[in-house]
PQR file with spaces between the fields and no chain letter, atoms N, CA, C, O and H, PARSE charges and radii, in Angstrom:
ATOM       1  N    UNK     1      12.473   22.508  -31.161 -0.4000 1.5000
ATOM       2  CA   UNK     1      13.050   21.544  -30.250 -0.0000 2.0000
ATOM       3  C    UNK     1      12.076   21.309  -29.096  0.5500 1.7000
ATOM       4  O    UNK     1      11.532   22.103  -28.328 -0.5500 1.4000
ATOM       5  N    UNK     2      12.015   19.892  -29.212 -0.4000 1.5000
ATOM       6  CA   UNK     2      10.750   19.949  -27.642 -0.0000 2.0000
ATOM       7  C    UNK     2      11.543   19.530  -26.724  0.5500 1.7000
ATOM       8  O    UNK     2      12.641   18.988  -26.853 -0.5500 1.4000
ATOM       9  H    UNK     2      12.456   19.247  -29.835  0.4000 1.0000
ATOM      10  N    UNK     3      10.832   19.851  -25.571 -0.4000 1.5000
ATOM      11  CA   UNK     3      11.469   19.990  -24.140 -0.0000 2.0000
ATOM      12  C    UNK     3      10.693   18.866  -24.043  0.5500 1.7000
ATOM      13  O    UNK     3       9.616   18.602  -24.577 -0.5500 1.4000
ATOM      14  H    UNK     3       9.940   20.291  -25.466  0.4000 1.0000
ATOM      15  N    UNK     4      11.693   17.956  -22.951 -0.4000 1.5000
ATOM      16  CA   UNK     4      11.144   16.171  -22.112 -0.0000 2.0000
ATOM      17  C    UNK     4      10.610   17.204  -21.143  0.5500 1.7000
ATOM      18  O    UNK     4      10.932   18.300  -20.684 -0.5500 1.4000
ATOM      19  H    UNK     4      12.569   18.170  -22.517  0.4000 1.0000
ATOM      20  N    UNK     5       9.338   16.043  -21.035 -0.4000 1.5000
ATOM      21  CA   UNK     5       8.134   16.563  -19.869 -0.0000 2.0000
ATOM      22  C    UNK     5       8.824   15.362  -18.870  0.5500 1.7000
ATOM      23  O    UNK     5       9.370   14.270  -19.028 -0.5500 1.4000
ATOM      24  H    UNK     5       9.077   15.152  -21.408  0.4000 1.0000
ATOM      25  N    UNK     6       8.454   16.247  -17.756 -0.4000 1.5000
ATOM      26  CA   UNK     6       8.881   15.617  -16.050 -0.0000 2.0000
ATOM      27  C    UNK     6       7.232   14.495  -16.088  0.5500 1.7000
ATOM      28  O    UNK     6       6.038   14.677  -16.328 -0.5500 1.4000
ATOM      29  H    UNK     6       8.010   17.134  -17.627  0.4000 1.0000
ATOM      30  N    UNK     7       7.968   13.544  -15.760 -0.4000 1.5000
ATOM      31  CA   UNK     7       7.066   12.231  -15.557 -0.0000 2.0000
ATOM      32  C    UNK     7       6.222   12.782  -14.005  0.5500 1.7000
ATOM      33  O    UNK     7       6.802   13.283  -13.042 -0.5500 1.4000
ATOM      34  H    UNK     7       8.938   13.396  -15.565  0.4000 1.0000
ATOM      35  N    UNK     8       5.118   12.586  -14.090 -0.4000 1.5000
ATOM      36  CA   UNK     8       4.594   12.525  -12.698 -0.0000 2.0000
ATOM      37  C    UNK     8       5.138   11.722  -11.584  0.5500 1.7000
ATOM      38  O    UNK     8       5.730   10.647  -11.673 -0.5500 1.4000
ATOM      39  H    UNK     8       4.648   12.179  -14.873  0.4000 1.0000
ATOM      40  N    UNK     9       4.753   12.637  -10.146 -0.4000 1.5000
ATOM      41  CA   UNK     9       5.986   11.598   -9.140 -0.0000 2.0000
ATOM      42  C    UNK     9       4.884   10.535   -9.055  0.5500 1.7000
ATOM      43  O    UNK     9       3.722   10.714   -9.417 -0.5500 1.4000
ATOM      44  H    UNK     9       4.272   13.511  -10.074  0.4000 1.0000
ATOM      45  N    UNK    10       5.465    9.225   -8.450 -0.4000 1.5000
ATOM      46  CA   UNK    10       4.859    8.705   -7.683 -0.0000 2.0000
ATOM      47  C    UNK    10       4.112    8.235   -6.734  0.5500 1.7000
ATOM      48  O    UNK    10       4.850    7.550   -6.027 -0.5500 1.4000
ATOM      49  H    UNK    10       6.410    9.079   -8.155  0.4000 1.0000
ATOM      50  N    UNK    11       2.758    8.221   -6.215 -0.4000 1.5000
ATOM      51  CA   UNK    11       1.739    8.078   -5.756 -0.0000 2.0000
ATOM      52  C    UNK    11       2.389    7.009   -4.432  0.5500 1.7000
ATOM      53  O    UNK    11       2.920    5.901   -4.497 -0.5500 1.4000
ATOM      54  H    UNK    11       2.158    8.778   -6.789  0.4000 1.0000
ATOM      55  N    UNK    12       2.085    7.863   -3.311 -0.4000 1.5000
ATOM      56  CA   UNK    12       2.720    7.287   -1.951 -0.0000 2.0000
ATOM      57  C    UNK    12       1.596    7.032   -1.246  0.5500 1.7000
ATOM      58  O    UNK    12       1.746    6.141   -0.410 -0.5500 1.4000
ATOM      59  H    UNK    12       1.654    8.763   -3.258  0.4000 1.0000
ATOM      60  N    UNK    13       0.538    7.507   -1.301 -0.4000 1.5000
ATOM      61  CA   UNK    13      -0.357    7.085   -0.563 -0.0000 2.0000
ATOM      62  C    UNK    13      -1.499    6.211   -1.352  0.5500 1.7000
ATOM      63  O    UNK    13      -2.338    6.853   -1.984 -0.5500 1.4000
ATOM      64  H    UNK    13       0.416    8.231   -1.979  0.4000 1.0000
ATOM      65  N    UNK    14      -1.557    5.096   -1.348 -0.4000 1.5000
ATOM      66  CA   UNK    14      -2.776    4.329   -2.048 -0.0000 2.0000
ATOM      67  C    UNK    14      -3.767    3.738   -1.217  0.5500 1.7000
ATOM      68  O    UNK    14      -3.523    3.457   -0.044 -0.5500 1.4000
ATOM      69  H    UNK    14      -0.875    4.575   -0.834  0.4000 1.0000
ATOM      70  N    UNK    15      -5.356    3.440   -1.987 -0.4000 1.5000
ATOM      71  CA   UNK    15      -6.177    3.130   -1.653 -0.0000 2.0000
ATOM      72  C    UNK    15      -6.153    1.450   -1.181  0.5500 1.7000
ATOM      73  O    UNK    15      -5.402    0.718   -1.824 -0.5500 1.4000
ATOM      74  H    UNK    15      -5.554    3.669   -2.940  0.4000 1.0000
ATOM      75  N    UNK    16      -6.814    0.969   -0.280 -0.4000 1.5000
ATOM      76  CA   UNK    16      -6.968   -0.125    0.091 -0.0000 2.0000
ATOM      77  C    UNK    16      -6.832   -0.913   -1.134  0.5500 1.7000
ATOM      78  O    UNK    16      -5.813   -1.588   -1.280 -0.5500 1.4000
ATOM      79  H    UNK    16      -7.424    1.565    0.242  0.4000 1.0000
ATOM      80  N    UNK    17      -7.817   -0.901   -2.103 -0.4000 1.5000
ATOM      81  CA   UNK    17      -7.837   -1.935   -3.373 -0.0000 2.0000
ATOM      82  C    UNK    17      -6.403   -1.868   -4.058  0.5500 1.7000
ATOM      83  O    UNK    17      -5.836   -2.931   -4.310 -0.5500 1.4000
ATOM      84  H    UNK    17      -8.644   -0.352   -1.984  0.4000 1.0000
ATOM      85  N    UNK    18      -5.776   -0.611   -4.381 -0.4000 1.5000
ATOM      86  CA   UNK    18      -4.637   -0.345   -4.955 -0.0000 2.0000
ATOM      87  C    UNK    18      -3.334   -0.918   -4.415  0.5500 1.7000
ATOM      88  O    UNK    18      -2.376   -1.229   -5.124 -0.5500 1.4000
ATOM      89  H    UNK    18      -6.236    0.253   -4.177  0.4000 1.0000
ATOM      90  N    UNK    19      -3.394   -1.027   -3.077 -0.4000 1.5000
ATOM      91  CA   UNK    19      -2.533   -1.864   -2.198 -0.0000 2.0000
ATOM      92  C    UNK    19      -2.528   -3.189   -2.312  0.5500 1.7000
ATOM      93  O    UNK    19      -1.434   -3.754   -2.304 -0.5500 1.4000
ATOM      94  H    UNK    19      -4.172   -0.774   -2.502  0.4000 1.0000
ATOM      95  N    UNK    20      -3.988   -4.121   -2.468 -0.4000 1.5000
ATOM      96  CA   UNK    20      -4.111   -5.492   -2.666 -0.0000 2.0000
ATOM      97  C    UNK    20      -3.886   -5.860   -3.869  0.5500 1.7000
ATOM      98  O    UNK    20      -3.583   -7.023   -4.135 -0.5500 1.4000
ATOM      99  H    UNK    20      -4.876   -3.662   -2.474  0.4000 1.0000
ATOM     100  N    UNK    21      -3.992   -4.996   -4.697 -0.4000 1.5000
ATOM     101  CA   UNK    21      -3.706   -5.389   -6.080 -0.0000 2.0000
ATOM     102  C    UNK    21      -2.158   -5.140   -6.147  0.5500 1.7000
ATOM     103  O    UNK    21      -1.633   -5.837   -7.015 -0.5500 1.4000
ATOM     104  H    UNK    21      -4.238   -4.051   -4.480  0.4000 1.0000
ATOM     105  N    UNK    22      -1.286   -4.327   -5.459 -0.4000 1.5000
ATOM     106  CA   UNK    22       0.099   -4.352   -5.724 -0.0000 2.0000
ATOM     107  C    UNK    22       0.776   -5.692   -4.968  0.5500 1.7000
ATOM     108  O    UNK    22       1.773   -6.316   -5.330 -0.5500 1.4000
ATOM     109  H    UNK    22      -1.713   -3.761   -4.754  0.4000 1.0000
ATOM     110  N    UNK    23       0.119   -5.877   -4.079 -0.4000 1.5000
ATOM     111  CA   UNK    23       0.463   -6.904   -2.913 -0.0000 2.0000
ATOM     112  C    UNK    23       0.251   -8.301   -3.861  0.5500 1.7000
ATOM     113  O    UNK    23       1.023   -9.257   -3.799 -0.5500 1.4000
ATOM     114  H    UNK    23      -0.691   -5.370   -3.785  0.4000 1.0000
ATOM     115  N    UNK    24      -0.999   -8.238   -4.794 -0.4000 1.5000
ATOM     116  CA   UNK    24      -1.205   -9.726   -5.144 -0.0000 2.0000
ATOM     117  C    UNK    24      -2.351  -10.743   -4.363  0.5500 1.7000
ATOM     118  O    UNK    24      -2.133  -11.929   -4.115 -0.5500 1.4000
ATOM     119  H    UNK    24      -1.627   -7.461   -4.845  0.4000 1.0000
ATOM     120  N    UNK    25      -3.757   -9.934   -3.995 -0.4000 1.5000
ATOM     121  CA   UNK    25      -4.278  -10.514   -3.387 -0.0000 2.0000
ATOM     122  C    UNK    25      -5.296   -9.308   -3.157  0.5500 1.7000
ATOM     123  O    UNK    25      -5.051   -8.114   -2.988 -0.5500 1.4000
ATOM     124  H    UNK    25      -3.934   -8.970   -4.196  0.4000 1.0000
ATOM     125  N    UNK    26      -6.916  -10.208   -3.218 -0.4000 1.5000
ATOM     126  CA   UNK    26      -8.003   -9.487   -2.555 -0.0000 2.0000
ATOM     127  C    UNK    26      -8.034   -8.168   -2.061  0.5500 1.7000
ATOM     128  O    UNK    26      -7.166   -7.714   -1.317 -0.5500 1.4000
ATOM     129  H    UNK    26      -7.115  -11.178   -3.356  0.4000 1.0000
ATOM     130  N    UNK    27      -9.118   -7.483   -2.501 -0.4000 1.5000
ATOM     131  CA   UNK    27      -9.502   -6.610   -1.165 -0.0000 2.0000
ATOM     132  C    UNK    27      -9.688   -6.668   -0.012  0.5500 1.7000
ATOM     133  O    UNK    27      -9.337   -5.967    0.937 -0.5500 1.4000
ATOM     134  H    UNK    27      -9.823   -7.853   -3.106  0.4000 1.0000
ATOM     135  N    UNK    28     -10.524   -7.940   -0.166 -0.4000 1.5000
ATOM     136  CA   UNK    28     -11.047   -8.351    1.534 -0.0000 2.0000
ATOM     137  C    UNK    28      -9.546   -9.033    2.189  0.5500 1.7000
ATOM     138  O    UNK    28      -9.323   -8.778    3.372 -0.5500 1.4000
ATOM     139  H    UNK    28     -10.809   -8.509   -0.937  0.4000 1.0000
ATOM     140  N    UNK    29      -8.890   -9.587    1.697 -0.4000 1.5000
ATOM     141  CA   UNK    29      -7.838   -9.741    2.316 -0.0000 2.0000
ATOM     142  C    UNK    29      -6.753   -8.920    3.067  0.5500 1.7000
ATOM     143  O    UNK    29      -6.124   -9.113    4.108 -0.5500 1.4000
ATOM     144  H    UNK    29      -9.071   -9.794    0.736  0.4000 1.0000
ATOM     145  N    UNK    30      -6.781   -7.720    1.938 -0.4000 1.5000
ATOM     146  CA   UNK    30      -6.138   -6.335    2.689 -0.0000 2.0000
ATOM     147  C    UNK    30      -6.959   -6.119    3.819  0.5500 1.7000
ATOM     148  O    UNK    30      -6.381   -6.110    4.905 -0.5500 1.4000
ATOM     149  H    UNK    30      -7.292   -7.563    1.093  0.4000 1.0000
ATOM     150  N    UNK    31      -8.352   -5.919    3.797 -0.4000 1.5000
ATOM     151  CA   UNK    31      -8.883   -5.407    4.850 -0.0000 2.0000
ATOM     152  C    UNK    31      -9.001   -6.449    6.304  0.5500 1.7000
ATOM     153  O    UNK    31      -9.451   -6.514    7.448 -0.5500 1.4000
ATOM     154  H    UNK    31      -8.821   -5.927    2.914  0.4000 1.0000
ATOM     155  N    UNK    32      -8.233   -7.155    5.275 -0.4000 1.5000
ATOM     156  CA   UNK    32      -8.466   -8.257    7.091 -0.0000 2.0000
ATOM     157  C    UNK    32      -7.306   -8.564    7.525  0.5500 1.7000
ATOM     158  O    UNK    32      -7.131   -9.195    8.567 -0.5500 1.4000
ATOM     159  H    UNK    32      -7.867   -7.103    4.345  0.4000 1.0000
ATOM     160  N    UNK    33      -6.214   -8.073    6.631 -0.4000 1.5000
ATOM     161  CA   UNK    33      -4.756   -7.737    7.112 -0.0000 2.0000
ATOM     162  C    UNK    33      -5.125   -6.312    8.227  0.5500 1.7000
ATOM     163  O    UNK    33      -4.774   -6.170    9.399 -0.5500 1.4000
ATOM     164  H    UNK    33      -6.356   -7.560    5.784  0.4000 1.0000
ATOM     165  N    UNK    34      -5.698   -5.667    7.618 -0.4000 1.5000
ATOM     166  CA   UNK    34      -5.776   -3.926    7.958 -0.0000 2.0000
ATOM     167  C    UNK    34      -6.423   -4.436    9.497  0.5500 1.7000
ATOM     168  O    UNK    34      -5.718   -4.053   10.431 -0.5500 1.4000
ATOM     169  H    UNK    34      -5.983   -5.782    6.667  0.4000 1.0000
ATOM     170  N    UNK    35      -7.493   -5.135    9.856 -0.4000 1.5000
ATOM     171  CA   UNK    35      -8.245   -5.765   10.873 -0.0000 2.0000
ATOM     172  C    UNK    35      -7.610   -5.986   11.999  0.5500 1.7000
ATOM     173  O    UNK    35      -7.702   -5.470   13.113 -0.5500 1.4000
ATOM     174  H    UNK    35      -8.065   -5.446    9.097  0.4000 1.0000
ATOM     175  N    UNK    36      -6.628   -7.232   11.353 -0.4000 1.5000
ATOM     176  CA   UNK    36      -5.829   -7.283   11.989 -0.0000 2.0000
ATOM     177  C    UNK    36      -4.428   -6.833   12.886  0.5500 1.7000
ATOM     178  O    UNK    36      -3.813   -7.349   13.819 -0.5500 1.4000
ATOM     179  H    UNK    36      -6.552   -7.651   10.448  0.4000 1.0000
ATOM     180  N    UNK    37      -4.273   -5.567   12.065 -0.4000 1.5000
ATOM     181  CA   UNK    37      -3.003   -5.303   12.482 -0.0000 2.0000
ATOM     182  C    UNK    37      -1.933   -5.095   12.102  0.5500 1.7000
ATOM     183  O    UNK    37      -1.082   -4.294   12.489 -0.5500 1.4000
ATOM     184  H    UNK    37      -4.772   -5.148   11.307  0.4000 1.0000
ATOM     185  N    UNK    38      -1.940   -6.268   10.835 -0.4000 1.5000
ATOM     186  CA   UNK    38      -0.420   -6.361   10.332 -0.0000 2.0000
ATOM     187  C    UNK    38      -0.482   -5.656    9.360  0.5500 1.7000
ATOM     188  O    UNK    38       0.419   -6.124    8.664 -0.5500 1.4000
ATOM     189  H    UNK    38      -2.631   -6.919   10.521  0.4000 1.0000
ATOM     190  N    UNK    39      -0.980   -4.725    8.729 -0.4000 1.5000
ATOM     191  CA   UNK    39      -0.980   -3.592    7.373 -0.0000 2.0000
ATOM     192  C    UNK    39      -1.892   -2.586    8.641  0.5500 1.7000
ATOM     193  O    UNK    39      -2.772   -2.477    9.494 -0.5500 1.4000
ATOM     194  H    UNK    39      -1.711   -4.345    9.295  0.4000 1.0000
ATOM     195  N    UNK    40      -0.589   -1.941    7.725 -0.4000 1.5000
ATOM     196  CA   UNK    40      -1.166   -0.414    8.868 -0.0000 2.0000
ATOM     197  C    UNK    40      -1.264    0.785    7.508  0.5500 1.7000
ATOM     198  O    UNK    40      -0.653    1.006    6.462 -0.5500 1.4000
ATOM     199  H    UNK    40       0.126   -2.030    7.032  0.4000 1.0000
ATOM     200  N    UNK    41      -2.483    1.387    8.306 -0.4000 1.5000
ATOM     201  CA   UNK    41      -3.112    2.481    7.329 -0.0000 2.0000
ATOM     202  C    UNK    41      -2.961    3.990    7.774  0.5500 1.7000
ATOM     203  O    UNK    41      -2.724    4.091    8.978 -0.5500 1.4000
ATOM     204  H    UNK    41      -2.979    1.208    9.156  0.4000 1.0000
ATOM     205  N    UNK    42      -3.023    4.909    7.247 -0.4000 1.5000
ATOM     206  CA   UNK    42      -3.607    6.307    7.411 -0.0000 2.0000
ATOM     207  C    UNK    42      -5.108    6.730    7.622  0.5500 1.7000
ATOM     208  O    UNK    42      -5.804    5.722    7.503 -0.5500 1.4000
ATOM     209  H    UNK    42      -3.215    4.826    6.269  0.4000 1.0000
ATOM     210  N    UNK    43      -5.742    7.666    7.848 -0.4000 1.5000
ATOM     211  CA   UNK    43      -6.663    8.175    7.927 -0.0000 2.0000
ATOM     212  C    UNK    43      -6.588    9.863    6.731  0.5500 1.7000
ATOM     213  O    UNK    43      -5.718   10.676    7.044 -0.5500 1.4000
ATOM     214  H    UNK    43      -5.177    8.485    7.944  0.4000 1.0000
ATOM     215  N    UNK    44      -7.136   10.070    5.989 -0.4000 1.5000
ATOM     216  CA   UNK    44      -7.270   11.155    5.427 -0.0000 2.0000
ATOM     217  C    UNK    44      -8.721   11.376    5.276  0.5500 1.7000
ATOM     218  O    UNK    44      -9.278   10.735    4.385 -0.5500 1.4000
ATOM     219  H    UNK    44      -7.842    9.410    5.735  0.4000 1.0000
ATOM     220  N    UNK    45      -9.340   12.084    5.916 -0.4000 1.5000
ATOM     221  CA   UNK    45     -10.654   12.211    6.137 -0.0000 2.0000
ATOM     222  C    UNK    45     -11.814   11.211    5.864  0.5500 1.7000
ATOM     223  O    UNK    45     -11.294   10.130    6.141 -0.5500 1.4000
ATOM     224  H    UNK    45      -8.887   12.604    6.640  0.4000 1.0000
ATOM     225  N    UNK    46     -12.924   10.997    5.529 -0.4000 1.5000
ATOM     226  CA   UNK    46     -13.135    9.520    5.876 -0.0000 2.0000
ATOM     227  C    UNK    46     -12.216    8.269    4.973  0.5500 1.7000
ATOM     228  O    UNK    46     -12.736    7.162    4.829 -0.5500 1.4000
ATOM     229  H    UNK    46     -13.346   11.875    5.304  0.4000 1.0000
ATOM     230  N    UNK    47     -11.137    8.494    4.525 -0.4000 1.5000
ATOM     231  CA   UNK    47     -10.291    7.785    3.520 -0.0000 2.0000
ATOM     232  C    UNK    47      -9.529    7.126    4.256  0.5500 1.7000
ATOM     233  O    UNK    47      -8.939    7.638    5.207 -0.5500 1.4000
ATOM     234  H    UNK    47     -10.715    9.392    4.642  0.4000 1.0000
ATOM     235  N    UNK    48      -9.393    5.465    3.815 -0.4000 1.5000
ATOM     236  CA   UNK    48      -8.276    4.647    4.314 -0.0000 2.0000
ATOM     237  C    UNK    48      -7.315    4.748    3.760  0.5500 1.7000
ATOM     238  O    UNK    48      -7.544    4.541    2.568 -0.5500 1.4000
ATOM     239  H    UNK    48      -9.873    5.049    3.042  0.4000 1.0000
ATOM     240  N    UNK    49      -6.144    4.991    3.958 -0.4000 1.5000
ATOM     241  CA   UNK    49      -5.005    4.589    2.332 -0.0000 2.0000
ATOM     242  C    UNK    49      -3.727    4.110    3.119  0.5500 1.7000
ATOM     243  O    UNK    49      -3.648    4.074    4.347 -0.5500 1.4000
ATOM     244  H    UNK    49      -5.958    5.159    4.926  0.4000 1.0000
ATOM     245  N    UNK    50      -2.868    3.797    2.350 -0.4000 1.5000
ATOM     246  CA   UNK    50      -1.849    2.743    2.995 -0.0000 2.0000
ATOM     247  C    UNK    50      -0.823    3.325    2.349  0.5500 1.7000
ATOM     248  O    UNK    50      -0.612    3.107    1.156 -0.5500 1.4000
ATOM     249  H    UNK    50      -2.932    3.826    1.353  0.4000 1.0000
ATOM     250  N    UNK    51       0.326    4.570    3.494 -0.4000 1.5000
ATOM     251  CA   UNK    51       1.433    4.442    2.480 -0.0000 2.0000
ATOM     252  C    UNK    51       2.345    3.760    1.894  0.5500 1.7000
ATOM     253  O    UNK    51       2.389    2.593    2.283 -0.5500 1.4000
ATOM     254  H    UNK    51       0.154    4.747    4.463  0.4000 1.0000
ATOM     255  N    UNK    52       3.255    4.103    0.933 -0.4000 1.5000
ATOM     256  CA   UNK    52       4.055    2.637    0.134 -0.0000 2.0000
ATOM     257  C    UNK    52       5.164    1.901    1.356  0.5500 1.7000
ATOM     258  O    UNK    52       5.567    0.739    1.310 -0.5500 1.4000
ATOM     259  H    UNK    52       3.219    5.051    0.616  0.4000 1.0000
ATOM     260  N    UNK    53       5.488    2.860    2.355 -0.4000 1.5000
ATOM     261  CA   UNK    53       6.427    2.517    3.458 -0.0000 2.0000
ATOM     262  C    UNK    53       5.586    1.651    4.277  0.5500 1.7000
ATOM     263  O    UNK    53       5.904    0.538    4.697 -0.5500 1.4000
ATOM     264  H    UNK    53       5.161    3.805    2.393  0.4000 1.0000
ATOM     265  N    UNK    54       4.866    2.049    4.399 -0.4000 1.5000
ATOM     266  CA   UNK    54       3.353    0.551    5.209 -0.0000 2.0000
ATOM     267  C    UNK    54       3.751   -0.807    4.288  0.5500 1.7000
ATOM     268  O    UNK    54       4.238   -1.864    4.689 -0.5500 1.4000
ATOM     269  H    UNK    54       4.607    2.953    4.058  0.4000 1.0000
ATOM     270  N    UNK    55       3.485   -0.529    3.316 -0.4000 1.5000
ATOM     271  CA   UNK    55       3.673   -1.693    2.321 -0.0000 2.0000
ATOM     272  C    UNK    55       4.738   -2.861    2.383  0.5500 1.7000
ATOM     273  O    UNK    55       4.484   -4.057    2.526 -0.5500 1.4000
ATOM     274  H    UNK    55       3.090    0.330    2.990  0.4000 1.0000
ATOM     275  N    UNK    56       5.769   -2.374    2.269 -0.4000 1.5000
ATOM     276  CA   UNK    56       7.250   -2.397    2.939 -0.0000 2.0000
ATOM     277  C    UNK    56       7.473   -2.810    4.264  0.5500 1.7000
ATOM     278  O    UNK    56       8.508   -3.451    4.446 -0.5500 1.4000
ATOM     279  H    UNK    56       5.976   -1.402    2.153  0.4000 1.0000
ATOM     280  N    UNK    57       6.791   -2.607    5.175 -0.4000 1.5000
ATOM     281  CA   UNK    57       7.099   -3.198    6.084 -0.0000 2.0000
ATOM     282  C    UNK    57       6.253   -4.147    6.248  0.5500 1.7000
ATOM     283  O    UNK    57       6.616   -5.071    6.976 -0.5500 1.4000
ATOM     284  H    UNK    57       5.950   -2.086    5.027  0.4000 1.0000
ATOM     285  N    UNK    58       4.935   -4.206    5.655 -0.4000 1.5000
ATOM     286  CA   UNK    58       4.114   -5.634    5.793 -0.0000 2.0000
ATOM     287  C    UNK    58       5.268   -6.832    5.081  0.5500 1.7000
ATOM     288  O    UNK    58       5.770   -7.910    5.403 -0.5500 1.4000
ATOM     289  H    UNK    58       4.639   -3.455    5.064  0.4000 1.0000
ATOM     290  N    UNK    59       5.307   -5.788    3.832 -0.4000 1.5000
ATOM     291  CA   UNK    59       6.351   -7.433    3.013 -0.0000 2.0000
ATOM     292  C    UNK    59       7.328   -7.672    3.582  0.5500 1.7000
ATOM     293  O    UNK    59       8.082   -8.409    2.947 -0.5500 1.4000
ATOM     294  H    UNK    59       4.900   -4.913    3.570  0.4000 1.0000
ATOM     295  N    UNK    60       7.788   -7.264    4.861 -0.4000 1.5000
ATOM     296  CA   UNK    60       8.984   -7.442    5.630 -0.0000 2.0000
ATOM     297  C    UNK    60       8.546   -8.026    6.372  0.5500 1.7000
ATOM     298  O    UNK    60       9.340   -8.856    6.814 -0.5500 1.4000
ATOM     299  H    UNK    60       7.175   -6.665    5.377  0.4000 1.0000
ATOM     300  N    UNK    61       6.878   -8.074    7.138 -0.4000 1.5000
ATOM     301  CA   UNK    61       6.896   -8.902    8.309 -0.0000 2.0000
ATOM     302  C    UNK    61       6.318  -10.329    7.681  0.5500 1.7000
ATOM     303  O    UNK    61       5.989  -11.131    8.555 -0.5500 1.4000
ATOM     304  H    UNK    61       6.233   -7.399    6.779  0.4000 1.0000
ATOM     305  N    UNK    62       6.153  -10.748    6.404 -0.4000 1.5000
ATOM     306  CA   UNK    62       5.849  -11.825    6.078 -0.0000 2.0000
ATOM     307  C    UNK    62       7.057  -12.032    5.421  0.5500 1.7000
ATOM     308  O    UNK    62       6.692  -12.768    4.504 -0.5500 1.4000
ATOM     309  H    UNK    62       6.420  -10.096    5.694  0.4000 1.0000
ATOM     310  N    UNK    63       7.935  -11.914    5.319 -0.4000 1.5000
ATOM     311  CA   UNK    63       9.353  -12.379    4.840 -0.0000 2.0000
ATOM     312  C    UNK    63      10.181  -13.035    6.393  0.5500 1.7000
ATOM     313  O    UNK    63      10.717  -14.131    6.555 -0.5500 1.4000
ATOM     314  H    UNK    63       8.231  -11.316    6.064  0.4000 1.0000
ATOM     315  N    UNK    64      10.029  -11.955    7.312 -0.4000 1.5000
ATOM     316  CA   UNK    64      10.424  -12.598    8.602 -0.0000 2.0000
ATOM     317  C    UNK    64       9.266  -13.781    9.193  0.5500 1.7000
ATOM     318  O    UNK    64       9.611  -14.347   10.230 -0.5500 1.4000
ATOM     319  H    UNK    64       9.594  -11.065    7.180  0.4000 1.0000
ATOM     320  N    UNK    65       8.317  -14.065    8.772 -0.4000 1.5000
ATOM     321  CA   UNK    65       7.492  -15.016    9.222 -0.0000 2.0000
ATOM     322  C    UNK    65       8.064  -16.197    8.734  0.5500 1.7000
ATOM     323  O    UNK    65       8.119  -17.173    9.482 -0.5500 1.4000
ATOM     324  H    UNK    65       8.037  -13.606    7.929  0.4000 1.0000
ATOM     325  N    UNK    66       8.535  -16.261    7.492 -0.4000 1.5000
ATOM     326  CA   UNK    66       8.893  -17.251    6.501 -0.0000 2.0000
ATOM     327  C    UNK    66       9.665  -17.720    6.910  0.5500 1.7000
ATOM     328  O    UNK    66       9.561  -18.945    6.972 -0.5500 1.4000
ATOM     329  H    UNK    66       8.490  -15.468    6.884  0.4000 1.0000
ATOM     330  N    UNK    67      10.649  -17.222    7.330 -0.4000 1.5000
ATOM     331  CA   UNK    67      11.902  -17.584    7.831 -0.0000 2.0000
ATOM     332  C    UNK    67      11.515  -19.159    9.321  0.5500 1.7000
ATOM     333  O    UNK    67      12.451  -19.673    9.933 -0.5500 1.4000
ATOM     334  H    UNK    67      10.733  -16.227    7.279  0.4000 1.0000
């Protein structure tokens, strides 16, 4: 009888590119969101990464822009 293997968790902290590609758009675009202000990042030693709750609230502040 085989035992179900536990799925790996989910990856909360992603890389700049990994973020623009979930977002739907450029690297350089993330990074000029990131530039700007409105995508906010972490620092993990020289590493940028963007947690998924960052994410979330960017797509929240361009949902309230829309409006």
């Amino acid at each position: 009888m085989a035992t179900p293997t536990a799925s790996p968790p989910a990856c909360r902290l992603l890389r700049v590119e990994d973020a623009a590609l979930a977002l739907g758009f450029k690297r350089s675009t993330a990074y000029e969101e990131i530039r700007r202000g409105r995508l906010r990042t972490v620092r993990v030693g020289r590493r940028r990464l963007i947690p998924t709750e960052y994410i979330e609230e960017y797509i929240d502040l361009l949902k309230r822009e829309s409006d």
